[in-house]
C-alpha positions in Angstrom: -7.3 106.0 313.1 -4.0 103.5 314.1 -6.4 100.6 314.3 -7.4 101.7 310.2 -4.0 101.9 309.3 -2.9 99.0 311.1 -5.6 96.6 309.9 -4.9 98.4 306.0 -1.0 97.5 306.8 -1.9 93.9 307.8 -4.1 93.7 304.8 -1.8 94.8 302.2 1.2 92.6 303.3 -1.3 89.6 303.7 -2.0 90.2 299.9 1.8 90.4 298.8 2.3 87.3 300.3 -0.2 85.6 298.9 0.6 87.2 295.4 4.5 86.6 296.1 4.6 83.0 297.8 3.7 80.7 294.9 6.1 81.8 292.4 9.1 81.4 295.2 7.6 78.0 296.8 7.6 76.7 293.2 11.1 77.8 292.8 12.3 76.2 295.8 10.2 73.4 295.1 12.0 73.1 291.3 15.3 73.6 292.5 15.3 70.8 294.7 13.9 68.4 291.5 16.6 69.9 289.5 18.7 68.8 292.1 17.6 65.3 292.3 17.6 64.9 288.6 21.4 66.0 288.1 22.4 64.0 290.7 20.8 60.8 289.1 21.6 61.1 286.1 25.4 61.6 286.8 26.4 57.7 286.8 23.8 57.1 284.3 24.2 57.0 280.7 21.1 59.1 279.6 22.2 62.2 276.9 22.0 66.1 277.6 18.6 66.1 275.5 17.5 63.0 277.7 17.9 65.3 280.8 16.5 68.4 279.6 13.5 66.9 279.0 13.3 65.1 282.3 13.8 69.1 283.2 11.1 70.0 281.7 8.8 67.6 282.6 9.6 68.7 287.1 9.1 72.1 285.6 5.3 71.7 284.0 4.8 69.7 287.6 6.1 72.7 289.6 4.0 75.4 287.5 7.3 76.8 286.2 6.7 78.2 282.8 10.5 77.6 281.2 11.4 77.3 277.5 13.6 74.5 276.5 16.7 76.8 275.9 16.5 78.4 279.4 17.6 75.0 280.4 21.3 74.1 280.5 22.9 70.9 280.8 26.2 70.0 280.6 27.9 66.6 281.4 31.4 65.6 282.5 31.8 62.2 282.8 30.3 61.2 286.2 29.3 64.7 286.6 25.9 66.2 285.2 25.6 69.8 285.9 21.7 72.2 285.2 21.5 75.6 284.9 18.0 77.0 284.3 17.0 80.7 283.8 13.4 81.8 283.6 11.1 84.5 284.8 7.9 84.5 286.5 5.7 86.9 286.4 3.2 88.5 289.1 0.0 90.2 288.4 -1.0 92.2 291.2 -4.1 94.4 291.5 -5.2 96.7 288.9 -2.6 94.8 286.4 0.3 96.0 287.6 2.6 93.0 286.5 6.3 92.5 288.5 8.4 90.1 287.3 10.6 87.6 289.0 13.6 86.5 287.5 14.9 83.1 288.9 18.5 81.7 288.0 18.9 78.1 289.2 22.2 76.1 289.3 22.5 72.9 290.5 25.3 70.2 289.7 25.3 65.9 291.2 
C-alpha cells in the first residue's frame, strides 16, 4: 500500500510540473528579452510605441499571451524602463483552470 501511494505521489507532482513549468520557463524566458530590449533601446532614439511593439513581438516568441496595454514603457532620457502585467492560465485535469498572474519590471 506505501509503494501505491508513493508511486500516486510521484505521479501527481510529475503532472504539476509538467502542467506548471511552461508558463514560468516562458516567464523567465520573457523577462530576460524584456530585459535586453530596455537596455538597448536606452541610448537609442526609437519612441515608447517603437518599444512596445518590439515587446510584443519577444512576447508572441515566448508564448506569452499579453495585450498591448499590459505593456508599460516609459523613457527618461538615457533611461527606458518596461513594466508588463499579464496572466497565464493553467488548465489542469478535468478543467479545472488556475491562473498565474506574472508582473514583470525591468529598466536598462
Amino acid at each position: 500500500m506505501k509503494g501505491i501511494f508513493g508511486l500516486l505521489v510521484v505521479v501527481i507532482a510529475g503532472y504539476l510540473a509538467f502542467a506548471f513549468m511552461p508558463p514560468y520557463f516562458s516567464k523567465y524566458k520573457f523577462n530576460d528579452d524584456i530585459s535586453s530590449v530596455a537596455r538597448f533601446a536606452g541610448p537609442t532614439t526609437r519612441g515608447e510605441d517603437d518599444i512596445r511593439q518590439e515587446v510584443m513581438k519577444k512576447a508572441k516568441e515566448n508564448n506569452v499571451s499579453i495585450k498591448e496595454e499590459e505593456i508599460q514603457v516609459t523613457r527618461e532620457q538615457q533611461h527606458v524602463n518596461i513594466r508588463a502585467h499579464y496572466t497565464q492560465v493553467v488548465t489542469l485535469i478535468g478543467g479545472k483552470q488556475v491562473p498565474l498572474e506574472f508582473d514583470l519590471h525591468s529598466e536598462d
